[in-house]
Each structure stands twice: as structure tokens, then as C-alpha cells.
C-alpha positions in Angstrom: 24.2 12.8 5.9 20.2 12.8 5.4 17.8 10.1 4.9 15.1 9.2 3.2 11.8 6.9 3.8 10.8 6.0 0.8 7.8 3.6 -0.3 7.9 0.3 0.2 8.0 -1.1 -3.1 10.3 0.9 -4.9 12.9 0.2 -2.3 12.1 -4.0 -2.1 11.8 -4.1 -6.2 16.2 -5.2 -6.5 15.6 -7.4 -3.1 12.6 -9.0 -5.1 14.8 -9.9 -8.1 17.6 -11.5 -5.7 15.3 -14.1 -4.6 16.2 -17.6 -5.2 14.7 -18.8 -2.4 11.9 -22.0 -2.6 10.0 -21.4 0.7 8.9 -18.4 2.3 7.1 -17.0 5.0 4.1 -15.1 5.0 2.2 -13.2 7.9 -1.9 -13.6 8.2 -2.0 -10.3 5.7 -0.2 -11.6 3.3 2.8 -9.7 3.4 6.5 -11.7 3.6 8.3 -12.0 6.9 12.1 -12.9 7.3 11.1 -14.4 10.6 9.5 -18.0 10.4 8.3 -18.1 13.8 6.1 -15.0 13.5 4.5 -16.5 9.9 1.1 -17.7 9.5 1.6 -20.2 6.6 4.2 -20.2 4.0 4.8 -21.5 0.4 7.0 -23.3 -1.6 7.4 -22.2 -5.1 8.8 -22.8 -8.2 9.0 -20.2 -11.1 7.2 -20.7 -14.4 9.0 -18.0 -17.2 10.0 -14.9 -16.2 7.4 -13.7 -13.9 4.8 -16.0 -13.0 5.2 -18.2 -10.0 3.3 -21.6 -9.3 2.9 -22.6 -5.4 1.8 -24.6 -2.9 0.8 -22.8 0.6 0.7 -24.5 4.0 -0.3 -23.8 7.5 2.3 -23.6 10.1 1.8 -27.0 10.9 2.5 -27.8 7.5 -0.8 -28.8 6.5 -1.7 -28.1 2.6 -4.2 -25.2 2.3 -4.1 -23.9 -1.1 -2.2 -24.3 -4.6 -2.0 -21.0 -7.1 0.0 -18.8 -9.3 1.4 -15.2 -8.0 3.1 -12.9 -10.4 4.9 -11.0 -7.1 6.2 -13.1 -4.0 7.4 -10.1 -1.8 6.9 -7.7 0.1 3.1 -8.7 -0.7 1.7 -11.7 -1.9 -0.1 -11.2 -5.4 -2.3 -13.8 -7.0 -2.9 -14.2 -10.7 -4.3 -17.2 -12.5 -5.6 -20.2 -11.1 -6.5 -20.6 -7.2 -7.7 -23.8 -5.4 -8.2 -24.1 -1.3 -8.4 -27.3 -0.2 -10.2 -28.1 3.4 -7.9 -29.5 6.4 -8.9 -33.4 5.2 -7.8 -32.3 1.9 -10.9 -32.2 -0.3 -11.4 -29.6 -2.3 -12.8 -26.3 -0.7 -12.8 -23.7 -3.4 -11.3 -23.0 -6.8 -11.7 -20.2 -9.7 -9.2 -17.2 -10.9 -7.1 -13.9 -9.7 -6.1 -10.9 -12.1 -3.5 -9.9 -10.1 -5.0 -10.0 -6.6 -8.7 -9.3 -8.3 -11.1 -12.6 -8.2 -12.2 -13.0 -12.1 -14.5 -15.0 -13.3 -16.3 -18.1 -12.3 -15.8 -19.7 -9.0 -17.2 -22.7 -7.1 -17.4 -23.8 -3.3 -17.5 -27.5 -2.5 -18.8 -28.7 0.3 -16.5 -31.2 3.3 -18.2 -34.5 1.3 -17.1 -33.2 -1.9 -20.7 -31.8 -3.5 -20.9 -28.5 -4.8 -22.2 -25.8 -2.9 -21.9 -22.9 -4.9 -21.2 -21.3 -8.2 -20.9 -17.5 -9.0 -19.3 -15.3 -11.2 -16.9 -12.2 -10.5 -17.9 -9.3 -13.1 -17.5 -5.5 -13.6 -19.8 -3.2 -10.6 -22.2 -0.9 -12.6 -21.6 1.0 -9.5 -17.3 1.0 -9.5 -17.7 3.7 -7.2 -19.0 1.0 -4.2 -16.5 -1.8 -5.7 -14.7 -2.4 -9.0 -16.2 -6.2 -8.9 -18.9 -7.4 -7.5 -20.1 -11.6 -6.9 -22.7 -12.9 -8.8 -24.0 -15.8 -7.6 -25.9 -18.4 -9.6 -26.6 -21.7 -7.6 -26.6 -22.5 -4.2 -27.0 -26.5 -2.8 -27.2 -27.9 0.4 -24.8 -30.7 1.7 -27.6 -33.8 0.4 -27.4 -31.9 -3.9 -30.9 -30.3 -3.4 -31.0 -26.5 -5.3 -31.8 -23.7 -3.5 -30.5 -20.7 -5.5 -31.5 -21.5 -9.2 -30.3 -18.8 -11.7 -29.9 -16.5 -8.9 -32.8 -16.7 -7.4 -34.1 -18.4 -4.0 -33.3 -18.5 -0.2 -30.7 -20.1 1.2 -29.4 -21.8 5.0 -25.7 -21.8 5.4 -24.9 -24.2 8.1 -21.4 -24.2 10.1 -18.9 -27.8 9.8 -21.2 -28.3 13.2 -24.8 -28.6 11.1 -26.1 -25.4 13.1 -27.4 -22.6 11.4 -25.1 -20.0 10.5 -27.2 -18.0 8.2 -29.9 -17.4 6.4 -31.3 -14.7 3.2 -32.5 -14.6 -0.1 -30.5 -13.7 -3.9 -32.3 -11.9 -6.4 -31.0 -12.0 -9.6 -27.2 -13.3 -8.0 -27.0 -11.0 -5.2 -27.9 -10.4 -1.8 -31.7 -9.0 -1.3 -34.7 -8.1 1.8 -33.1 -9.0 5.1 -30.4 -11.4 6.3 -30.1 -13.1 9.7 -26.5 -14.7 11.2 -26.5 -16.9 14.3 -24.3 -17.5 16.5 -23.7 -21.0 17.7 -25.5 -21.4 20.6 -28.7 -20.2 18.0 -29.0 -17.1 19.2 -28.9 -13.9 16.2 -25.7 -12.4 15.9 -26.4 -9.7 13.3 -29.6 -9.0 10.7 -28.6 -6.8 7.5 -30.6 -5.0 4.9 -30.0 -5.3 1.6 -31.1 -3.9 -1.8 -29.6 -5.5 -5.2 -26.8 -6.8 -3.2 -26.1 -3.4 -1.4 -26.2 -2.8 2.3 -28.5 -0.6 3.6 -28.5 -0.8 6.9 -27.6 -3.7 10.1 -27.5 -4.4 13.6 -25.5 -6.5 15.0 -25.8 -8.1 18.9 -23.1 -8.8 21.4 -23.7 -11.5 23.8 -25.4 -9.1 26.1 -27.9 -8.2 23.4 -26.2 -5.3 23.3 -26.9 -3.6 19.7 -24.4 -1.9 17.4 -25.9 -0.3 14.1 -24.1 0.1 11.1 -24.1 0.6 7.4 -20.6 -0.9 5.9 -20.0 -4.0 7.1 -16.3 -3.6 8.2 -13.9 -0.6 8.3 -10.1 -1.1 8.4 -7.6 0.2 11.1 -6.7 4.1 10.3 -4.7 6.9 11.2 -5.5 10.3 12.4 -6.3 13.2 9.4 -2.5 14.2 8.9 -1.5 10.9 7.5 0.6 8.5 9.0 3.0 8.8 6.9 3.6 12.5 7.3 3.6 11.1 11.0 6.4 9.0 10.4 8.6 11.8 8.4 8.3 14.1 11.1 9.1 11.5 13.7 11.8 9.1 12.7 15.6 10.0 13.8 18.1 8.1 11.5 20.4 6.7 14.7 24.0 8.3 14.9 25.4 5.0 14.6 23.2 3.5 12.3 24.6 6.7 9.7 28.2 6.1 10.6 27.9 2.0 9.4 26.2 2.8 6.4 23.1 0.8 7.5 20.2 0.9 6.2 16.7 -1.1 4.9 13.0 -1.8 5.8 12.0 -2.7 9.3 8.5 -4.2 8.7 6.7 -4.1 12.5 3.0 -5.9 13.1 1.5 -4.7 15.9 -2.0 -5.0 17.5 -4.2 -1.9 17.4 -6.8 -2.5 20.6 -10.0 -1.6 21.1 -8.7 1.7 22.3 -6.9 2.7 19.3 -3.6 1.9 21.3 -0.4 -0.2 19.8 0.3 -3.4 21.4 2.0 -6.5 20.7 4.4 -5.0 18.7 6.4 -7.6 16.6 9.5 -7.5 14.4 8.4 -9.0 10.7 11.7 -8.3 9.0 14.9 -5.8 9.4 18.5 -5.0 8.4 19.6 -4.0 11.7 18.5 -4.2 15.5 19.9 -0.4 15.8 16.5 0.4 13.2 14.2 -1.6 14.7 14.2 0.2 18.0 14.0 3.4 16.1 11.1 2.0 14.4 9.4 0.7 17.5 10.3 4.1 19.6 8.2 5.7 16.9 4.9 3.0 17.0 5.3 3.7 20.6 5.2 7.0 20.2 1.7 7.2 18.6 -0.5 6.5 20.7 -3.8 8.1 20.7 -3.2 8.7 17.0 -5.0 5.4 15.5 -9.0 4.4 15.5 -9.6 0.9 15.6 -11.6 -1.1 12.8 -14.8 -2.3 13.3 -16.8 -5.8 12.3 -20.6 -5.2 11.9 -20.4 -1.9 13.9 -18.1 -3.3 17.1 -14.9 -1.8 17.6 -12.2 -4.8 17.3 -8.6 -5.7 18.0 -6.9 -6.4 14.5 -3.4 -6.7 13.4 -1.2 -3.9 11.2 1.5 -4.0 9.4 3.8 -1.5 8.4 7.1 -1.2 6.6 9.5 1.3 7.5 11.8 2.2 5.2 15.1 4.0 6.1 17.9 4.8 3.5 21.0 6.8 3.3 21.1 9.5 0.5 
């Protein structure tokens, strides 16, 4: 008997259509858990026609956090239509439109007391090889109403729920432009980028040892070593004996924590069909160390999260 690990999504697409339930879980990237405890916020849904869901998502606390449409619930969450946050006390935080998982069109920030803080539009990149949408923005106010970013144009201080300053730059024509400077909260600078028409050219950012860290992309995600990880996986996954014999199969989904060193830790169980796969699964995260290079933030190396379905099915 031979298996197969096929993608993700082709293999969830009949689970997907079983789905009656109201509430599920979500992990912090978005992507459904069966296990509440390991969740980051869920929602409760209802269905509107055939494909289009309309939701409310809470915190794990239970604390109301955003209302939206989605036109897919599982394995990933995928926006579409309209999208309002709200802040912890329940105002209104931010509000504008998905195409399916894209921002469109206009958007606006509010500020805690309610005033508006900022309005931009989402629109086509005359450079889609950078970004297929880039953020306009065309006003900017402080907390008291007063402009600062007219028609695109002027300097602006963004200030953290503390007052202090948090950062500060100038728009040009609704994007980013000369040199901006972050803070951290005890005032000293945390990072100063370069831009040109809204595109980074260069930044340093400082540790608190002053300790500087250049870079020219601002972040870059978790990855795998040039083979592929999924080759990785094909060459490294052993259906269990007994697994075969019972006819079990299905997706393990593991999250794990890729260190500072590239190495696996943490490693949690998301979803799966059977404890017999999930130590198959997690013999083969273990077994990859050395294989991963960690993402960066502003040119440090940091600890994130990763998740990763592994499909196993009988053929």
C-alpha cells in the first residue's frame, strides 16, 4: 500500500463543505485549529448564500475584535467584503474592504476617542513586481482633529495608546518619502528607514545595546533550505505500519517555533486524525534541524511561529 502527501487544500476542499459548525478556532496566522486551547481568537459565523460568510471574531477572552465577511473558513481564513476592527473598549479602530484576502479600496483608522486618524486608498502597484497593491494615503490627524497629511502631503507623529512618540516621517504624494525615525518607549530610536516614493531604500535598526543591524526589506519570512521543504517532507515521512493496516489517514497541521538559530521548538499539535500520524509528523519536524533560517524584523534575526499541514493519504 503507498501513500501520498498531497496539498493542503485539495485534500480539506470535502472537509470544508461538511462544516456546519457556528464557532471556530483560529491560530495567530490565521489558519483553523481543531484544538481550542491552542487558538488565538475564534469566530462565530453565519452563512449568507452559498459562499459568502458574515462573522464576528473574538479574542480568547472573548472580547469582540473584528466583524467581516470570508468567502473560505478553513484550512485558512479568507476575507472578502467588508472589514471593521474595533479597539478593546469597543470603539471603532479600523474599517474598509478585502478581495479575497487583498485590502481594496478606501480605508480609515480611528483614533481610542473616536476621531479619525487616517484615510488611504488601496490601488494597483505601477511596480507589481515589488507588490500587487500598494497604500495610498491621503489624510493624517492627530488625536485633538488637527491635519497633518493633506492630499498626501505633510509630516506626521504617530504616538503609542501611552502619548509617547512612536514615529515620525513625511508622505509625498500618499506614500512614504526622505527618512523615517521609530522610537522605542523609553524615547530612545529604534530604527531610521530611507525611503523613495514609498519604496525602501535602505535602514538601520538598533537593539537596546545600540547595537546596529542594516537592512533593505523590512521583514523576511521563516524559510527552508534550497531543496524545498516539501521535497524534504516526501523523502522523509514513513506512513506507520499500523496507521496502513487501519485505513487512517488525514492532515496533521503542527505549529512550531523556529528560534533564532533556525532550530524547531515548541512544537504543537493544531489538528490531526490520529495520534499514530502525529508522531510521525513531529519525528519528521524534529528531524530537520539545521535545515530552516529564521525571519528577520528590521534586519534582527527573530523567533516566529510556522505552521505546516501535513497531509497523509492512502492510495
Amino acid at each position: 500500500m503507498k501513500y501520498l502527501l498531497t496539498t493542503l487544500i485539495t485534500f480539506l476542499s470535502p472537509f470544508l463543505l461538511a462544516q456546519n459548525a457556528t464557532r471556530i478556532y483560529y491560530l495567530d496566522t490565521e489558519v483553523a485549529t481543531s484544538i481550542p486551547d491552542s487558538a488565538r481568537f475564534y469566530l462565530d459565523l453565519t452563512i449568507q448564500g452559498d459562499t459568502l460568510y458574515q462573522y464576528t471574531e473574538y479574542d480568547k477572552s472573548g472580547v469582540r475584535r473584528a466583524e467581516g465577511f470570508a468567502v473560505r473558513i478553513m484550512p485558512m481564513l479568507e476575507r472578502h467584503d467588508r472589514y471593521t476592527t474595533f479597539y478593546p473598549h469597543q470603539q471603532k479602530h479600523r474599517e474598509g474592504r478585502y478581495f479575497k484576502n487583498q485590502p481594496m479600496g478606501i480605508w480609515r483608522t480611528y483614533h481610542p476617542n473616536g476621531k479619525l486618524e487616517e484615510m488611504g486608498v488601496w490601488a494597483k502597484n505601477p511596480r507589481p513586481y515589488e507588490a500587487p497593491l500598494r497604500y495610498l494615503l491621503t489624510t493624517y490627524a492627530d488625536s485633538t482633529g488637527q491635519m497633518l497629511v493633506t492630499q498626501g502631503h505633510g509630516t506626521i507623529t504617530r504616538h503609542d495608546p501611552k502619548g509617547s512618540v512612536q514615529e515620525v516621517g513625511s508622505y509625498r504624494e500618499g506614500l512614504k518619502d526622505s527618512v523615517w525615525v521609530g522610537y522605542r518607549t523609553d524615547g530612545r530610536k529604534e530604527y531610521e528607514e530611507t525611503y523613495t516614493a514609498g519604496v525602501l531604500q535602505e535602514g538601520r535598526s538598533f537593539d537596546a545595546q545600540a547595537n546596529t543591524y542594516p537592512y533593505t526589506t523590512l521583514d523576511t519570512p521563516i524559510s527552508f533550505e534550497s531543496d524545498g521543504l516539501f521535497k524534504f517532507l516526501n523523502l522523509n515521512i514513513r506512513y506507520p505500519p499500523e496507521a496502513q493496516r487501519a485505513e487512517s489517514q488525514g492532515t496533521v497541521i503542527l505549529n512550531f517555533l523556529i528560534d533564532t538559530q533556525g532550530v524547531p521548538q515548541d512544537i504543537r499539535v493544531s489538528s490531526s486524525p490520529d495520534p499514530i500520524l502525529t508522531k510521525e509528523a513531529i519525528r519528521v519536524i524534529q528531524l530537520s534541524k539545521g535545515k530552516w533560517k529564521p525571519a528577520t524584523k528590521r534586519g534582527k534575526v527573530v523567533a516566529n511561529r510556522f505552521v505546516l499541514p501535513i497531509p497523509f493519504k492512502i492510495i
